[in-house]
C-alpha positions as CSV (number, residue, x, y, z in Angstrom):
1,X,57.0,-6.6,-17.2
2,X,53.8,-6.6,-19.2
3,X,52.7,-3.6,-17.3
4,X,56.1,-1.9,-18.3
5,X,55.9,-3.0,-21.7
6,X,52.2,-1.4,-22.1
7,X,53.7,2.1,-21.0
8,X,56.5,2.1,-23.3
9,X,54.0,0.8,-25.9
10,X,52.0,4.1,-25.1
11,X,54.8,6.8,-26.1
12,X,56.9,4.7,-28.1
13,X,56.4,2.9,-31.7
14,X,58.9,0.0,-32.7
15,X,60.5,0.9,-35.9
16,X,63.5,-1.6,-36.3
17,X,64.9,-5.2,-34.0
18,X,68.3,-6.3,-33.8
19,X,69.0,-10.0,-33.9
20,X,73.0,-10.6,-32.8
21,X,74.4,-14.2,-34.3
22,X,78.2,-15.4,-32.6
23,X,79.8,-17.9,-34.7
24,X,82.1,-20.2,-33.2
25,X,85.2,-18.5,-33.9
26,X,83.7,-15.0,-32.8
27,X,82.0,-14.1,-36.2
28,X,79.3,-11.9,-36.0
29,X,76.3,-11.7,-38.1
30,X,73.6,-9.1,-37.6
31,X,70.2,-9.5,-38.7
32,X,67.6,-6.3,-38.7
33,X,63.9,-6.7,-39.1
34,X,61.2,-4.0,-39.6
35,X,58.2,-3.4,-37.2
36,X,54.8,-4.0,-38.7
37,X,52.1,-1.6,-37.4
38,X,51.0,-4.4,-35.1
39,X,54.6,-4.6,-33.5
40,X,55.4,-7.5,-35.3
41,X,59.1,-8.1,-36.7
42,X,59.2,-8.8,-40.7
43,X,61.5,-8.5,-43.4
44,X,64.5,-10.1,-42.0
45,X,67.7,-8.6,-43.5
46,X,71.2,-8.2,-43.0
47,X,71.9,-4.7,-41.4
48,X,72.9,-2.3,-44.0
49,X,75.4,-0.2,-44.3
50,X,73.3,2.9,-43.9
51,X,71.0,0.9,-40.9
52,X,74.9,1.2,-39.2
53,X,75.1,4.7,-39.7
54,X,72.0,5.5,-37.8
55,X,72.7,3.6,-35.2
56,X,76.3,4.9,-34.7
57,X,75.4,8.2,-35.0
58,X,72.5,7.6,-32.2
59,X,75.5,5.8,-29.9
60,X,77.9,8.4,-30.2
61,X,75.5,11.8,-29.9
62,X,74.4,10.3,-26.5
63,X,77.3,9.3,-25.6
64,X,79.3,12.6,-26.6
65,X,76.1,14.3,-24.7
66,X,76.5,12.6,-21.4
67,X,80.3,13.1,-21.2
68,X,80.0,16.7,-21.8
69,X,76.9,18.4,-20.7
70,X,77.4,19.5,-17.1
71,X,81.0,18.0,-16.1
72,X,83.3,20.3,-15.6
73,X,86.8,20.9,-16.6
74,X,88.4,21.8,-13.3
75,X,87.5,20.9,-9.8
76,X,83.5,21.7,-8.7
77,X,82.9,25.2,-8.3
78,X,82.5,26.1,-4.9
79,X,78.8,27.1,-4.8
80,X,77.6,24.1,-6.2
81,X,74.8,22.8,-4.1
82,X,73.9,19.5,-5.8
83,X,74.4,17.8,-9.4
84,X,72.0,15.7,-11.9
85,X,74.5,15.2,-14.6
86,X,71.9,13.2,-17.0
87,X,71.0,13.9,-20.0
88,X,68.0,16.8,-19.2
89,X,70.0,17.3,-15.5
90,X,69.6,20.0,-13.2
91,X,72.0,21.9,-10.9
92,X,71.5,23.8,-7.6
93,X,73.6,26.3,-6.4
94,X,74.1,29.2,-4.5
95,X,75.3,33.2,-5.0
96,X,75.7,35.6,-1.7
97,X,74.6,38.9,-1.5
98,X,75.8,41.5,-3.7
99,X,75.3,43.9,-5.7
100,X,74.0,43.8,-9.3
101,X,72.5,45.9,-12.7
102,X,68.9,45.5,-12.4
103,X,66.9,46.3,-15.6
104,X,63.2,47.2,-16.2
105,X,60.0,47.6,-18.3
106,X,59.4,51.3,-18.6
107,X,55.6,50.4,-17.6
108,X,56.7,49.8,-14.3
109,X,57.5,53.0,-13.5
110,X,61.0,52.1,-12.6
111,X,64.6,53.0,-13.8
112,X,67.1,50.8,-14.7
113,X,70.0,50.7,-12.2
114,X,71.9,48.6,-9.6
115,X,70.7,47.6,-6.4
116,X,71.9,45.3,-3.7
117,X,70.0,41.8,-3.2
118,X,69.8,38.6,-0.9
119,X,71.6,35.8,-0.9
120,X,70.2,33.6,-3.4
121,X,69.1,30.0,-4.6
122,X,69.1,28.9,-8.2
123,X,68.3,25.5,-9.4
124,X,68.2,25.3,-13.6
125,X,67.9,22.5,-16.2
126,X,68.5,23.1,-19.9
127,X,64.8,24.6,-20.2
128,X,64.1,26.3,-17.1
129,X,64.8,28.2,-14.0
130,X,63.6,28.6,-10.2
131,X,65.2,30.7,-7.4
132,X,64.8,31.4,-4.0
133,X,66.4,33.7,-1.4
134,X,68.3,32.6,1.6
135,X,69.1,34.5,4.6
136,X,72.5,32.6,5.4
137,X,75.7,34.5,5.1
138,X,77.8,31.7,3.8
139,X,77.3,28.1,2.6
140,X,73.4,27.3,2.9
141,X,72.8,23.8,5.0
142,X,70.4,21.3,3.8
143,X,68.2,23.0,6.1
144,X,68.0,26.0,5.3
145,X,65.3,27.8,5.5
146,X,64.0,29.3,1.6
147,X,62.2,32.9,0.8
148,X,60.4,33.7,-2.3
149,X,62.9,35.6,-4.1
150,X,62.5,39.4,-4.2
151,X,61.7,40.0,-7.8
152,X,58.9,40.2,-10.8
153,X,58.5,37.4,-12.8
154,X,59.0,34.9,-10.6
155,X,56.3,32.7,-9.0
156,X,55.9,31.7,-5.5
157,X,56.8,28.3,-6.2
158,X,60.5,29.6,-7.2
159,X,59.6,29.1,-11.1
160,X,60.8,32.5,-13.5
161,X,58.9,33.2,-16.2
162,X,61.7,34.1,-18.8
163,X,59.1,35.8,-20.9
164,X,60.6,36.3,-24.4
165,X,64.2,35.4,-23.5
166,X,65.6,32.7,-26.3
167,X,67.1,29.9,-24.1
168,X,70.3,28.7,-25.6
169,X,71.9,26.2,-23.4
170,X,74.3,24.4,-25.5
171,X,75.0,20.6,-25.3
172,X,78.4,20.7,-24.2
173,X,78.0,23.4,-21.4
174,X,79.8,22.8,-18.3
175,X,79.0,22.8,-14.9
176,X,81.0,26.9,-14.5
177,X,79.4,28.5,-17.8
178,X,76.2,26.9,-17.2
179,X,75.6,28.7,-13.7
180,X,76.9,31.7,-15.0
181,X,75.0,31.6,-18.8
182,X,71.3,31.6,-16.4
183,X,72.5,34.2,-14.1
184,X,73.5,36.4,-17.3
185,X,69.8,35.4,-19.0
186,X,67.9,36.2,-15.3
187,X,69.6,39.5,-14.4
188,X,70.3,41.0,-18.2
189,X,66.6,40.4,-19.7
190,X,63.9,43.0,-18.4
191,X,61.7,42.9,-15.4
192,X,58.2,43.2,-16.6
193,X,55.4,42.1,-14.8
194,X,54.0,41.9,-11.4
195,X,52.7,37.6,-10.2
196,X,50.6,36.8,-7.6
197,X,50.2,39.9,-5.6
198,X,53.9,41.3,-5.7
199,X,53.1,44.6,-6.5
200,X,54.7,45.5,-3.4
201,X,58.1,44.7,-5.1
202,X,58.1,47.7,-7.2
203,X,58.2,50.2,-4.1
204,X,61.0,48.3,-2.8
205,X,62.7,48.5,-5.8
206,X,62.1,51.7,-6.1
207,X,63.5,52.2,-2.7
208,X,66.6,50.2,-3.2
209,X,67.6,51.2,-6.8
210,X,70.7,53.5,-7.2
211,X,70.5,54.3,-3.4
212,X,73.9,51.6,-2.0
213,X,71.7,50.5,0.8
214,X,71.7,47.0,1.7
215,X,69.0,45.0,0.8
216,X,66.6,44.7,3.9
217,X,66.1,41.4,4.8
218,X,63.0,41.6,7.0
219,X,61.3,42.3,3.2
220,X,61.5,38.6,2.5
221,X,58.5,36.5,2.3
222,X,58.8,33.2,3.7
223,X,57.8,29.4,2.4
224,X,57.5,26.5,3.4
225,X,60.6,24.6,2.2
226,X,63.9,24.0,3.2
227,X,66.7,23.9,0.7
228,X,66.8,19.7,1.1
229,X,63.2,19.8,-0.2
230,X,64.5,21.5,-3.7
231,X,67.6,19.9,-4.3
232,X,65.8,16.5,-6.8
């Protein structure tokens, strides 16, 4: 507990204590004391009115957060893969091959147009974004088998760089619009750079864009994880 206590005392300052007095006829009393710069309760006082306020507020906006932000208002979509509903959660889902509008820096040399990709992983908190590629036609197992997504600015550890795009994931977003609000952000923002050697992916693109074909699956660079390994 000490230990604990030294950790929290590392991130954390003590502003304000709560002292909580029953009576014998289930009266309440509460008493508030401030925190000295030693940690050390003083000037004991009854909690005001505006002490109250705080602390309401603070109750329900966490509250109100973890009933809303990523519940959904009908039944679980059917690509969801796995669910941290907490308060910074994640999700991890799934999309199957299709075809979409792919967009570009001019720099690159290529045009803007659609193309047809992989089947794909996505796993997204409020601030950030990784994807992968599977080669599975329908429902990924646990143990399937993950490729470095096809695409520029993304890592080989899965991790997009999002560049300029402004993040806007608001607090109530459910489980539905939040899946579809980082597909819109990774697919309508432009392709800009090349990351650890995939300079390779602007001939395929160039290969694939405008022509119908189907995305050629022997293109897809392996890893070393399996979907299971992704999903905390």
């Amino acid at each position: 507990m000490k230990e604990l206590t030294n950790i929290v005392n590392d991130y954390l300052t003590p502003i304000k204590a709560l002292l909580f007095y029953k009576g014998k006829k289930d009266e309440s009393y509460i008493e508030c004391y401030d925190m000295d710069n030693r940690g050390m309760a003083i000037n004991a006082h009854p909690l005001s009115i505006a002490e109250s306020q705080k602390l309401a507020d603070a109750l329900d906006s966490s509250a109100e957060l973890k009933a809303q932000y990523l519940n959904s208002v009908d039944l679980f979509p059917e690509n969801l893969l796995y669910l941290d509903a907490g308060r910074d959660g994640h999700i991890v889902w799934h999309t199957p091959k299709q075809e979409v509008d792919l967009f570009f820096k001019a720099e690159l040399g290529l045009s803007n147009g659609k193309a047809n990709i992989p089947a794909l992983i996505w796993k997204a908190s409020r601030y950030g974004l990784a994807v992968w590629a599977v080669k599975c036609k329908g429902r990924p197992s646990a143990e399937e088998k993950l490729f470095q997504a096809p695409f520029l600015n993304v890592y080989d550890s899965g991790s997009v760089c999002m560049g300029s795009v402004q993040i806007d994931v608001p607090k109530n977003c459910t489980i539905k619009s939040f899946c579809a609000l980082w597909e819109h952000y990774f697919f309508n923002s432009s392709f800009s750079h090349t990351i650890a050697g995939s300079e390779r992916l602007v001939s395929l693109w160039q290969s694939l864009l405008g022509t119908g074909k189907p995305f050629p699956m022997v293109a897809l660079k392996k890893t070393d994880r399996q979907l299971k390994h992704i999903l905390r």
